[in-house]
C-alpha positions in Angstrom: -10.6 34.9 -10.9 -12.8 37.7 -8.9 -11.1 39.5 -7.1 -11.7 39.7 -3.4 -13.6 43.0 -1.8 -10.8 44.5 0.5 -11.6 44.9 4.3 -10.3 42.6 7.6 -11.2 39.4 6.5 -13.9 37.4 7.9 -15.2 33.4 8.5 -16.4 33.8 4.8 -12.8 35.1 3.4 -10.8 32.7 5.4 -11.2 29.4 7.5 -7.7 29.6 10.1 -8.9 27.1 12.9 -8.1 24.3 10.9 -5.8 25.9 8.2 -8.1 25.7 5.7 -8.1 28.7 2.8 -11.4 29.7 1.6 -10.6 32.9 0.4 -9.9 31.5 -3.2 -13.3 30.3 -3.7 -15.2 33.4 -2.0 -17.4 30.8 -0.6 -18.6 30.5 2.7 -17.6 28.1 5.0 -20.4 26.4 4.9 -20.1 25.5 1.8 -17.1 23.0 2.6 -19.5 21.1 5.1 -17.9 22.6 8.4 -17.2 25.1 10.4 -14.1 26.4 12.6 -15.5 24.9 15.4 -16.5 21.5 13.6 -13.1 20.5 12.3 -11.5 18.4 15.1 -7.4 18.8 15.6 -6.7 15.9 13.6 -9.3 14.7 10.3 -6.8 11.7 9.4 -8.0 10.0 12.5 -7.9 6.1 11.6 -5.9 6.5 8.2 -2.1 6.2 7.8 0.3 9.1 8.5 3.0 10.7 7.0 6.3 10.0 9.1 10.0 9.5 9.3 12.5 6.7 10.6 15.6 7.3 12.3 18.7 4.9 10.8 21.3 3.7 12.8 23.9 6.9 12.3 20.6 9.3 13.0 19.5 10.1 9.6 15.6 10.8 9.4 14.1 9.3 6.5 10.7 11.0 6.0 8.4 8.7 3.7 4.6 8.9 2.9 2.9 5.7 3.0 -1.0 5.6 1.9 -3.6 3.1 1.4 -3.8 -0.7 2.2 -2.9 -3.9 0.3 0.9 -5.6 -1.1 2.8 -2.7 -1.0 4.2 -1.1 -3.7 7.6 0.8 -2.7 8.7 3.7 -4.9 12.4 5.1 -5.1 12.8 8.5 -7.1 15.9 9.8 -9.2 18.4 12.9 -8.3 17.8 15.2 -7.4 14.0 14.7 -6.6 11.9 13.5 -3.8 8.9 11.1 -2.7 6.9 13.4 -4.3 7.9 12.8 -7.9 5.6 9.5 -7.4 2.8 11.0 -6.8 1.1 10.2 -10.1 1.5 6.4 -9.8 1.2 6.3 -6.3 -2.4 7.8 -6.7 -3.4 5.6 -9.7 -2.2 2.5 -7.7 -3.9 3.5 -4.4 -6.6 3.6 -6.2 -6.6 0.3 -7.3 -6.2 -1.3 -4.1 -2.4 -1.3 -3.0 -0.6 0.1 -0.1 1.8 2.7 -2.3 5.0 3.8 -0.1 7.8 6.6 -1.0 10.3 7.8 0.9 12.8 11.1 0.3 15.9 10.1 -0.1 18.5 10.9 2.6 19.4 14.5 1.4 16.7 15.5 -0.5 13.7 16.4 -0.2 12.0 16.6 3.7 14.8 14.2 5.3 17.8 14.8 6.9 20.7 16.5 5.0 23.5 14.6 6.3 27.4 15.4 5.5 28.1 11.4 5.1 26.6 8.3 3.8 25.2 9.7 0.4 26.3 6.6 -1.3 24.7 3.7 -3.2 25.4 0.9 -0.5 23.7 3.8 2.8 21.2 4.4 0.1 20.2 0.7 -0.4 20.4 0.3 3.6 18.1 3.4 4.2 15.4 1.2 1.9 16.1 -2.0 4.0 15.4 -0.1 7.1 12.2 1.5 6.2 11.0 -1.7 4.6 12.0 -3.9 8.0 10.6 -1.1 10.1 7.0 -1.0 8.1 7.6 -4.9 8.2 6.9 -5.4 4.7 6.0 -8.5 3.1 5.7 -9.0 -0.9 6.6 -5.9 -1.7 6.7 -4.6 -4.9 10.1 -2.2 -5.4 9.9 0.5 -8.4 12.7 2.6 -9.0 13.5 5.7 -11.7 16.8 6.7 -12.6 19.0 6.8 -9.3 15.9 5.0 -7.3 16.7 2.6 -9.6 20.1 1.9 -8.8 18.7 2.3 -5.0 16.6 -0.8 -5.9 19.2 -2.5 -7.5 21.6 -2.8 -4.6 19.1 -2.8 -2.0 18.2 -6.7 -3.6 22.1 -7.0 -3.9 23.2 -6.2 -0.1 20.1 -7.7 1.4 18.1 -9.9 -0.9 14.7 -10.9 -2.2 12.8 -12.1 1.2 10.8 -8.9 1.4 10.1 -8.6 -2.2 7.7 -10.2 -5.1 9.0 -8.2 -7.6 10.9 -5.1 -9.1 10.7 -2.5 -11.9 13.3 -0.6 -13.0 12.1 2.7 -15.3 14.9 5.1 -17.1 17.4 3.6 -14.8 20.9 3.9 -13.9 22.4 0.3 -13.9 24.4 -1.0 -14.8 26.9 2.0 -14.9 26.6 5.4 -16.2 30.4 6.4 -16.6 32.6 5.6 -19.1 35.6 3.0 -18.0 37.7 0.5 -20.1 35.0 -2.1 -19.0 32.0 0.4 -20.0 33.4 2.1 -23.1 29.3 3.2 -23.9 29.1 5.2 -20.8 29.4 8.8 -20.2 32.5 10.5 -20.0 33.2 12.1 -16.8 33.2 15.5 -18.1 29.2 15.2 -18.6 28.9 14.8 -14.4 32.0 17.2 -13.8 29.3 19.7 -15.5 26.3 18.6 -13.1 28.8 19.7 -10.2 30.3 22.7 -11.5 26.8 23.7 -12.3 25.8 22.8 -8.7 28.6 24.9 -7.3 27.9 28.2 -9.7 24.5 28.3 -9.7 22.5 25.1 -8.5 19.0 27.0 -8.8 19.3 27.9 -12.3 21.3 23.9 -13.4 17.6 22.7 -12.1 15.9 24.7 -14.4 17.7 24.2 -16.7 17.8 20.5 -16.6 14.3 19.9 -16.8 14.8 20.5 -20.9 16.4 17.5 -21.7 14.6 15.1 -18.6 11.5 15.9 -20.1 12.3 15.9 -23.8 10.9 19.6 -24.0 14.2 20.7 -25.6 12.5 18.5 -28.6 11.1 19.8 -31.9 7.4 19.8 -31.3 7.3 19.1 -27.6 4.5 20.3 -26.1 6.4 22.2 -22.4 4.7 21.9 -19.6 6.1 25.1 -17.3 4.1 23.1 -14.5 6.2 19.9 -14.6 9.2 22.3 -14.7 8.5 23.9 -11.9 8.0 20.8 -9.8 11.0 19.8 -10.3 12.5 22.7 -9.5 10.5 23.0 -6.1 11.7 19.3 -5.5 15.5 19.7 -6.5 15.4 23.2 -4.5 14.5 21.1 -1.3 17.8 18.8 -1.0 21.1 19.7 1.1 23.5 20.7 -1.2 26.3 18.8 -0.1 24.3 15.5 -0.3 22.9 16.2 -3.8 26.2 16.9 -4.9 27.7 13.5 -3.0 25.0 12.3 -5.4 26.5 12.6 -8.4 28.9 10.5 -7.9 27.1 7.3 -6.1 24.4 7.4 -9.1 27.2 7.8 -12.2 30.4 5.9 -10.5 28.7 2.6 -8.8 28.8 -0.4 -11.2 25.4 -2.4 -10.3 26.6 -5.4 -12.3 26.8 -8.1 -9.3 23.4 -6.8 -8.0 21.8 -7.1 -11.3 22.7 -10.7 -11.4 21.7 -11.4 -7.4 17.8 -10.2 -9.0 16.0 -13.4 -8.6 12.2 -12.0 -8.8 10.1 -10.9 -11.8 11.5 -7.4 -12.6 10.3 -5.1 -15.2 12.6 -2.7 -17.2 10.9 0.4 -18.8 13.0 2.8 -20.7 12.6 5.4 -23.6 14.7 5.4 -26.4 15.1 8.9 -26.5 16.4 9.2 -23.1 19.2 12.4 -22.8 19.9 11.7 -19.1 20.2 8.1 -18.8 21.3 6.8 -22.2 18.8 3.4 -23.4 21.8 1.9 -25.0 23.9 2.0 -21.6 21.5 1.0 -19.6 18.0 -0.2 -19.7 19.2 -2.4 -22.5 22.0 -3.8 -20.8 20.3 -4.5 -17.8 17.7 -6.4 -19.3 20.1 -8.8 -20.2 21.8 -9.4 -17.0 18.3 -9.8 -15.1 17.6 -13.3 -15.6 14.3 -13.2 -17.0 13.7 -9.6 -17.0 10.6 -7.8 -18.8 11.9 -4.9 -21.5 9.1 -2.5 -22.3 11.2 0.4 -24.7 8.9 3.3 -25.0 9.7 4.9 -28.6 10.5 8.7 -28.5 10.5 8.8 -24.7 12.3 11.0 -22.9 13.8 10.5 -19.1 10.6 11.6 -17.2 8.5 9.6 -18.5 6.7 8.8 -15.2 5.3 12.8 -15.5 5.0 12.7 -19.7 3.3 9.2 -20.2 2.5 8.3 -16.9 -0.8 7.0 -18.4 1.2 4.2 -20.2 3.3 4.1 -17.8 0.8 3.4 -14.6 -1.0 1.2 -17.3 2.1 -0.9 -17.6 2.6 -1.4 -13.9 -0.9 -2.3 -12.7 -0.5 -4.7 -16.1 3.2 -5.9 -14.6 1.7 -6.6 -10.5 -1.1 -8.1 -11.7 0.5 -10.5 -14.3 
């Protein structure tokens, strides 16, 4: 990149009237079709904006909802945000759907409240954004924790809103080990998300990209850009709530809710997942689904939606459509 002369900068360095950097291209302002003066205060006039709810014990719930068409509804994983969609939701918008995603209750740009970061709030923080944007025929996709999200949002409040679900590297129907789950996780493995949380939470985000992402494989081609969203995304949640987390995403058995799943659902998972083991989950979930779609993506790892999100965008317009 040339390097900028030095000197007060000017209209052709920087456009600040409408917050607009031009100093990275060295071009004038011109050049981008306006001026200070041309941009008016707002340039989404007429399109959807991004917003927030208030639930009934005054969490904000900030969500991003773009486009037009059935909605698709997106709920992301721990310790992420809205933004960890971004990828599908722009291949779908494109394609002629209304593509909604919310942040979580703790994470990400909504509140960071000391109670109600459970399964059962979580699932009635979904109903209330979905009754609010009075959605019809809504298509509900969940990864990892957002899966579970999904799961007992259809358990505690039914199918009336929704067409149909997909479930991708998700956490039903249990992660931890009991007598009645003997192929879960022992508690020891979430016992080191929190004492990683509570010694050094920045560096347990870095770290944990590895493994999400399958980078930690022979051959895996790193991407220090995906790392370092999710970092920027995991950085962003109240600590307390992302810690609350752990616990409502490994603990809560999603067995009932499974079954209560009445509408064409879609189960993706990868085979080599280290987060959210295939055997544990995806697998067993397909067969208490009645119905359910299992798509196993060989070699995958957890964050799929970022590694293969060409297959896996493919797979969804494929699954809506059918």
């Amino acid at each position: 990149m040339t390097a900028l002369p030095p000197g007060p900068a000017s209209r052709r360095d920087v456009l600040i009237g409408a917050g607009t950097l031009v100093a990275v291209t060295g071009l004038p302002a011109a050049a981008f079709g306006a001026t200070a003066g041309d941009i008016p205060a707002s340039s989404n006039k007429g399109t959807k904006k991004v917003s927030t709810i208030t639930t009934k014990d005054g969490t904000q719930i900030y969500y991003k909802d773009w486009g037009s068409g059935q909605p698709i509804v997106f709920s992301h994983g721990w310790p992420l945000t809205a933004d960890a969609w971004d990828s599908q939701m722009q291949f779908l918008g494109m394609q002629g759907y209304r593509v909604i995603a919310h942040d979580r209750r703790g994470h990400g740009r909504s509140s960071q409240p000391w109670n109600g970061n459970d399964m059962d709030t979580y699932a009635d923080d979904l109903a209330a954004l979905t009754e609010h944007l009075d959605l019809k025929k809504a298509i509900h996709v969940g990864h990892s924790t957002g899966g579970g999200e999904v799961t007992r949002y259809i358990g505690r409040h039914g199918t009336k809103r929704v067409a149909k679900a997909v479930l991708i590297g998700a956490v039903p129907p249990q992660m931890l080990k009991t007598e009645r789950n003997p192929g879960g996780l022992p508690m020891e493995v979430f016992d080191g998300l929190r004492n990683g949380m509570l010694a050094d939470k920045s560096q347990l985000f870095k770290d944990l990209t590895l493994p999400f992402y399958g980078f930690n494989r022979p051959g895996a081609k790193v991407s220090e850009g995906i790392r370092d969203g999710f970092w920027l995304q995991s950085m962003q949640g109240g600590f307390k709530s992302l810690y609350d987390c752990i616990k409502a995403f490994s603990e809560t058995n999603f067995t009932e809710d499974l079954q209560k799943i009445d509408v064409p659902t879609l189960i993706i998972h990868g085979d080599d997942d280290q987060i959210v083991p295939f055997a544990d989950s995806g697998a067993l979930s397909a067969k208490l689904v009645k119905g359910a779609i299992l798509k196993v993506y060989p070699g995958a790892p957890h964050g799929l939606c970022e590694t293969l999100r060409d297959q896996v965008n493919a797979d969804l317009l494929a699954f809506i459509k059918a």
